[in-house]
N, C-alpha and C positions, 0 to 999 in steps of 0.2 A: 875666474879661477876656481877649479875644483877645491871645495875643502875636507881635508883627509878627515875629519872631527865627525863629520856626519858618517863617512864608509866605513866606520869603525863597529857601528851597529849593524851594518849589515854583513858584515862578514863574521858576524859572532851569532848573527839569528843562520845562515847557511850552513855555518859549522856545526851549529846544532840539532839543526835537519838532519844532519848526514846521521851525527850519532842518532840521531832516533833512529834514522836508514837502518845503521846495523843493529841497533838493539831488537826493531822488527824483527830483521834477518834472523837473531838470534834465538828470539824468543819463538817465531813460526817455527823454525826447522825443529828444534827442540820438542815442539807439542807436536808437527808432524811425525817425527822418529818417536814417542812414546806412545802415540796415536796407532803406532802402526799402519800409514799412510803409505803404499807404493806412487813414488811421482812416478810416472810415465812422461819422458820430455818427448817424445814423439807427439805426445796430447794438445803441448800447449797450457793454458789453463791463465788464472785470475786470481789474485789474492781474495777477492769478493768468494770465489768458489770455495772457500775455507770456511765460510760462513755458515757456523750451523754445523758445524763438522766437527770442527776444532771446540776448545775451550773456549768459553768467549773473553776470560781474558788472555789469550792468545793473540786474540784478536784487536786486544785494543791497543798498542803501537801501532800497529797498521793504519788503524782510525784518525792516531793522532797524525800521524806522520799526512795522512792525506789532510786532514787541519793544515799542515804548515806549509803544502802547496797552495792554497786557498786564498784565506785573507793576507796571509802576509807578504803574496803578490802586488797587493795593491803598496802596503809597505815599501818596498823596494823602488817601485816606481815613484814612490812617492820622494822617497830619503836618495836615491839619484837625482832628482829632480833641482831640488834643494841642493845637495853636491854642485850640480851644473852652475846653479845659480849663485852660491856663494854664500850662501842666506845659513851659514852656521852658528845661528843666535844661539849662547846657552841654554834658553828654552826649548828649542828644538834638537838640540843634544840633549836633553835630560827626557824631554817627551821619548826622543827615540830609546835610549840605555830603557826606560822606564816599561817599550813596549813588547823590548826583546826579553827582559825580564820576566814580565806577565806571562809572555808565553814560554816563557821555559817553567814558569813554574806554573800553566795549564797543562805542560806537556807532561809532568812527573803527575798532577792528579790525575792525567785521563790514562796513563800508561798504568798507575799503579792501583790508584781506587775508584776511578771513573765516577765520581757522586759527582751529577749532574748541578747540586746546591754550591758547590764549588766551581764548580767547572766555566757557569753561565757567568755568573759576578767578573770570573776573570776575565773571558769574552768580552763582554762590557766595558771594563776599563783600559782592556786593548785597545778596543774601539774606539774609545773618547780620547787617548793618545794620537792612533790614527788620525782621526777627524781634527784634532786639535794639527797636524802638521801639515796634514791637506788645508787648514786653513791659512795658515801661516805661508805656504805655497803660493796660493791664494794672495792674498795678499801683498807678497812679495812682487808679483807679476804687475799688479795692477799699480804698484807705486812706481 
């Protein structure tokens, strides 16, 4: 039996992506039109190509937003996994609220003051949420 208890998290860590999606959006285009940037869409081009152009903090939505494609891949596979299985210990509801949290609040330091002395700590304790539900996974399988 899927348990709806664990997809709760993740449809609030996607949702959150998205917003960063448009805050990107908003904040690029914004520094490109002050920038006095002509996009040419004949060109093509890279949000990378911004790099060094723009403001760098322009550029950091972008940064973070590729952050949330990253580790929080393995997240998902993780907390579907656990879904499939059934294994909605309140441990692993709190691990996951706990990792989606983190990262929304790595997302507002790296969006707004990128200090690396915050940033990594919260890295960190994402991680060990992470790892603490892969193990639990883990676990779950081999009992």
């Amino acid at each position: 039996m899927i348990s709806t208890a664990l997809l709760g998290p993740v449809v609030a860590l996607v949702a959150w992506s998205l917003l960063v999606l448009f805050v990107l959006g908003f904040v690029r285009f914004g520094a490109i039109k002050r920038a006095g940037i002509k996009v040419d869409p004949s060109r093509g081009g890279r949000g990378q190509d911004l790099e060094g152009v723009l403001d760098r903090k322009a550029n950091w939505p972008a940064h973070n937003y590729a952050h949330l494609m990253e580790q929080p891949t393995l997240f998902y596979a993780i907390m579907l996994s656990l879904a499939i299985m059934g294994f909605d210990h309140p441990m692993n509801v709190a691990l996951a609220w706990a990792y989606v949290a983190i990262r929304v609040v790595h997302s507002l330091v790296q969006i707004f003051v990128n200090d690396l002395r915050v940033r990594f700590p919260l890295f960190v304790l994402g991680t060990i949420c992470l790892a603490g539900l892969t193990l639990h996974a883990a676990m779950a399988l081999w009992h």
